[in-house]
Backbone bond lengths (Angstrom), bond angles and torsions (degrees), N, CA, C in turn:
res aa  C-N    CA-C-N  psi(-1)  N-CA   C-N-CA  omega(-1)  CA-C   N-CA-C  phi
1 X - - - 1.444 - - 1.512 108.23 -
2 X 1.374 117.74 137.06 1.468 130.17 178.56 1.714 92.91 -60.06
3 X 1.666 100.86 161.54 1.130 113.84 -155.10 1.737 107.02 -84.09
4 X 1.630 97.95 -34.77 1.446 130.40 158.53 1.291 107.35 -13.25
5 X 1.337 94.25 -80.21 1.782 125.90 -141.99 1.658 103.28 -84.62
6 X 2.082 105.31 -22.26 1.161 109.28 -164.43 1.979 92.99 -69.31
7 X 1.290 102.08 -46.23 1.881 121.99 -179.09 1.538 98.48 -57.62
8 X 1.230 123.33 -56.30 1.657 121.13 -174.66 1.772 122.97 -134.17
9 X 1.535 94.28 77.52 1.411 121.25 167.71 1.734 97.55 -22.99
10 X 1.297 121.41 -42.89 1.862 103.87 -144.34 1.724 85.93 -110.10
11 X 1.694 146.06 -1.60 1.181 104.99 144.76 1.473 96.42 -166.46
12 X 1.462 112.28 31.92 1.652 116.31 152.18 1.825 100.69 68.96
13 X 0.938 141.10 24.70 1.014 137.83 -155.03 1.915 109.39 -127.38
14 X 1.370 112.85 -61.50 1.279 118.90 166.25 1.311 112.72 -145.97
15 X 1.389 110.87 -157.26 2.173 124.23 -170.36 1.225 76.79 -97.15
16 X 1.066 158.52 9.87 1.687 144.76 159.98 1.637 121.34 -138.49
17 X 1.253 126.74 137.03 1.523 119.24 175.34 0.989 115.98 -38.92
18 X 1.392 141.30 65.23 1.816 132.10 162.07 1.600 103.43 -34.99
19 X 1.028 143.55 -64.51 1.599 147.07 -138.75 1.814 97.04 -98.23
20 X 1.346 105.76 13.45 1.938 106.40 176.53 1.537 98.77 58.15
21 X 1.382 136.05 6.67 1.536 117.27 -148.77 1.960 115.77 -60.08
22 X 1.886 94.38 -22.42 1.870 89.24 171.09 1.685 108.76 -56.50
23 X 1.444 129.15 -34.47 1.322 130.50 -147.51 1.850 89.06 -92.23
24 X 1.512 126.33 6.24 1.505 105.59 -177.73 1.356 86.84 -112.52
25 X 1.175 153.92 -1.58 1.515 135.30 145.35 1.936 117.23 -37.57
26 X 1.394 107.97 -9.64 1.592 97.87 -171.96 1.850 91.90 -101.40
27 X 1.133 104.24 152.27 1.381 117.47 167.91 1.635 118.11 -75.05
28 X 1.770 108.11 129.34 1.127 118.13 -155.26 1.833 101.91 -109.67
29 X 1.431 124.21 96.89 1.578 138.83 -160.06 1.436 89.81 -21.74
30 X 1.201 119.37 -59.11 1.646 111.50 -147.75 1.439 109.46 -116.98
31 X 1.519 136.94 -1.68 1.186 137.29 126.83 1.062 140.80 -83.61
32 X 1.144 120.06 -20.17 1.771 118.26 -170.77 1.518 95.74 108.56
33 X 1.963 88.65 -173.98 1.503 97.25 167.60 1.926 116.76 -92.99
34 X 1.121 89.42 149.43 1.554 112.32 -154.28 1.497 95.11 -84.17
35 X 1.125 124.97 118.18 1.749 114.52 166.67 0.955 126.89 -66.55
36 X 1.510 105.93 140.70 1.707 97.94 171.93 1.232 113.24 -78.22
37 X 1.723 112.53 -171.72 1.464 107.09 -177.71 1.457 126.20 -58.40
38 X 1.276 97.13 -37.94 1.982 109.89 167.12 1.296 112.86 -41.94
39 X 1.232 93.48 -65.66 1.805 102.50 -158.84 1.288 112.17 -70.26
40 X 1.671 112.76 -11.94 2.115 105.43 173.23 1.664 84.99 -90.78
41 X 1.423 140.95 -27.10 1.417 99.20 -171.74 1.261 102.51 -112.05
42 X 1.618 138.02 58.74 1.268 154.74 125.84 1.340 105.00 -78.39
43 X 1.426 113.97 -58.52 1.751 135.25 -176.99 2.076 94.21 -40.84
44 X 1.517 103.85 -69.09 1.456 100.47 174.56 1.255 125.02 -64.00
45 X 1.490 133.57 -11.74 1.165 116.94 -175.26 1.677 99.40 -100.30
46 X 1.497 118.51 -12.88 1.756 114.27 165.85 1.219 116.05 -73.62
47 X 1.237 114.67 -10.63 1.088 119.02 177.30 1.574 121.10 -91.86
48 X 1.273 126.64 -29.92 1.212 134.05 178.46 1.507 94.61 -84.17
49 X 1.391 126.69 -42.99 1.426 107.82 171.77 1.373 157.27 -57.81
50 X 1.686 97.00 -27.27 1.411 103.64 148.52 1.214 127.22 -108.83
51 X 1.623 116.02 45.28 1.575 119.77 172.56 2.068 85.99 -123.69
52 X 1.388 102.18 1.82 1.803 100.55 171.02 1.276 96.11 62.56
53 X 1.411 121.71 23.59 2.102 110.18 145.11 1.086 122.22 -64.80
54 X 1.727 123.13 -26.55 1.129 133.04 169.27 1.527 100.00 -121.58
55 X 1.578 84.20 141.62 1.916 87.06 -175.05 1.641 89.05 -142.92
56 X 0.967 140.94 -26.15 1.689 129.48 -178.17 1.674 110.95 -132.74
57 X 1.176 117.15 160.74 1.593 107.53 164.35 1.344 148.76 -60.19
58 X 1.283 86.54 2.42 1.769 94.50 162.56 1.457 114.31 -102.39
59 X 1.316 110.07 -16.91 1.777 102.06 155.46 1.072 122.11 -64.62
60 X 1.357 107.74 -54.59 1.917 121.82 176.63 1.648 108.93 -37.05
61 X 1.939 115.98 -53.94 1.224 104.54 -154.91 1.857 105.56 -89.84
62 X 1.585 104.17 -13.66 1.329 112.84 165.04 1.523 113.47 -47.56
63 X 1.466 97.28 -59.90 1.578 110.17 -172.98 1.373 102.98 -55.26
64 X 1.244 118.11 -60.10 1.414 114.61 -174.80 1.547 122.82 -35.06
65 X 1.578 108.57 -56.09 1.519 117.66 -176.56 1.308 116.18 -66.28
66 X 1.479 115.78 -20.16 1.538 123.86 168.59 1.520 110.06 -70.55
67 X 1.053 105.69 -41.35 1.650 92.48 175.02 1.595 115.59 -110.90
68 X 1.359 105.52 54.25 1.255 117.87 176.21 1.757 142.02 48.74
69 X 1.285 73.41 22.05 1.692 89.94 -165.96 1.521 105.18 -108.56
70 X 1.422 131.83 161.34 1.462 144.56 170.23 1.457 120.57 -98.68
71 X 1.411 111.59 135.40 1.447 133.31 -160.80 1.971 104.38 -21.78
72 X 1.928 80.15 -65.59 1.526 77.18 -175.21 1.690 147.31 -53.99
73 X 1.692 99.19 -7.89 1.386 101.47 148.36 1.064 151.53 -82.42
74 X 1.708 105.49 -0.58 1.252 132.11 -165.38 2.100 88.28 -89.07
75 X 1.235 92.28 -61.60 1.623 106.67 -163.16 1.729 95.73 -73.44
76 X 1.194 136.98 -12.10 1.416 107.84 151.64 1.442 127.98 -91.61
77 X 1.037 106.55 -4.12 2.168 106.59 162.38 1.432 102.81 -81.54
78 X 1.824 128.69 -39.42 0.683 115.45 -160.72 2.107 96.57 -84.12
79 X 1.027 137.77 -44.88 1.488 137.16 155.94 1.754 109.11 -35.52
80 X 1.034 132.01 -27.26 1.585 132.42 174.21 1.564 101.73 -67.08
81 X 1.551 102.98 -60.58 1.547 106.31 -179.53 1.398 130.07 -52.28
82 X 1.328 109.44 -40.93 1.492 125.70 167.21 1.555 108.66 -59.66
83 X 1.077 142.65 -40.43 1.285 159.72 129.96 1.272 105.44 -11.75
84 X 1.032 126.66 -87.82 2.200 138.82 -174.43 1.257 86.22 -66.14
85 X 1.567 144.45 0.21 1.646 124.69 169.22 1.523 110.60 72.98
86 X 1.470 111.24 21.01 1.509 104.80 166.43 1.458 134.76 -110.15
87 X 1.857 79.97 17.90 1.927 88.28 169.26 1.681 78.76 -152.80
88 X 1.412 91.87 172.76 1.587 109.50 168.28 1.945 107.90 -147.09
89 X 1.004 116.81 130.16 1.807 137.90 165.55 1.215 135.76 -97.87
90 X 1.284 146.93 160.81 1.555 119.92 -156.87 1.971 72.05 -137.52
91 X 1.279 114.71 69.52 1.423 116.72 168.50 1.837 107.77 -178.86
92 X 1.799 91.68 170.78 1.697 79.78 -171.90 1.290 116.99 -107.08
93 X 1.634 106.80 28.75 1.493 119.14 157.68 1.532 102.49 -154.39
94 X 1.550 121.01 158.20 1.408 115.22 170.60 1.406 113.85 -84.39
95 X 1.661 120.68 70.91 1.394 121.57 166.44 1.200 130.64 30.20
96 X 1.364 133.78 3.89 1.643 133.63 -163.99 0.964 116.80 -90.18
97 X 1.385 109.06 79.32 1.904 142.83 177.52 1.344 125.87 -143.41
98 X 1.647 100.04 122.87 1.461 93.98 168.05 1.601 126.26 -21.78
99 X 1.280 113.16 -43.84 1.551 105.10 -166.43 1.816 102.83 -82.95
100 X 1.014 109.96 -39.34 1.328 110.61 -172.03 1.470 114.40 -41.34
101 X 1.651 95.01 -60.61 1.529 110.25 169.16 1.525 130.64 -69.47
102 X 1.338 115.83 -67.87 1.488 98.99 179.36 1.461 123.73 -83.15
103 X 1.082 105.02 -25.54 1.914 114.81 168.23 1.417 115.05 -44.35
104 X 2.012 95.38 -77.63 1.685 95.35 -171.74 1.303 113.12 -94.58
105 X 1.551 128.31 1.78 1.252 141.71 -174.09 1.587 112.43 58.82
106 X 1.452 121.65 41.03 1.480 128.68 -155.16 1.608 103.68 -97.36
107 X 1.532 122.53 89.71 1.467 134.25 -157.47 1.237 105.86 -102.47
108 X 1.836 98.27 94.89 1.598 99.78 -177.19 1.743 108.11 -109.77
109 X 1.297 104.72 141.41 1.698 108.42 -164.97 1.329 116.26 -87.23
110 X 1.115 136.50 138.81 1.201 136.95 166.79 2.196 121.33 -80.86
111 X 1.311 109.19 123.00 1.457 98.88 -166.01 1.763 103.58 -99.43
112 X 0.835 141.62 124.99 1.434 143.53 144.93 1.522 114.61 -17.36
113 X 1.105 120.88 110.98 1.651 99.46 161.07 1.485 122.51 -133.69
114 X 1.529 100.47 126.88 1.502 114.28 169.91 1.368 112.90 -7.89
115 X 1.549 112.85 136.52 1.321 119.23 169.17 1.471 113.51 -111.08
């Protein structure tokens, strides 16, 4: 776990919420609810996944570190999806770990599936 994220679980940023992200759980009259930092780059990485920008876990954990975020947020949107049946993996997590990837080089694919 980044060193960040290890100090501030809710948006990796500092020892205190800079980005308010507890205060966007409330519903906002004339937008909605506001994402926190997590939940827009889950939002972007479901999104790159079924447009096949990301297709295996070394895209996922690439993507992840590019936008500053740690594996394990990557691999629980991507475990949600597998879940709602809009991806499928031939493992009992989607690998999105430093070690998985650059250590053992263990390249597991992500499949699309028909809706």
């Amino acid at each position: 776990m980044g060193i960040a994220w290890g100090r501030n679980p809710i948006n990796g940023d500092a020892n205190f919420d800079l980005d308010e992200d507890k205060k966007k759980d409330q519903l906002d009259l004339f937008e909605g609810k506001k994402l926190t930092k997590i939940e827009a780059f889950q939002q972007r990485l479901r999104e790159n996944v079924l447009n096949r920008k990301i297709k295996n876990n070394f895209d996922a954990l690439d993507f992840a570190f590019d936008e500053a975020h740690i594996g394990n947020h990557a691999a629980g949107e991507l475990k949600k999806m597998k879940a709602e049946k809009l991806i499928d993996y031939e493992a009992p997590s989607p690998l999105v770990t430093y070690d998985n990837v650059y250590k053992n080089k263990r390249l597991l694919d992500y499949k699309l599936l028909k809706k």
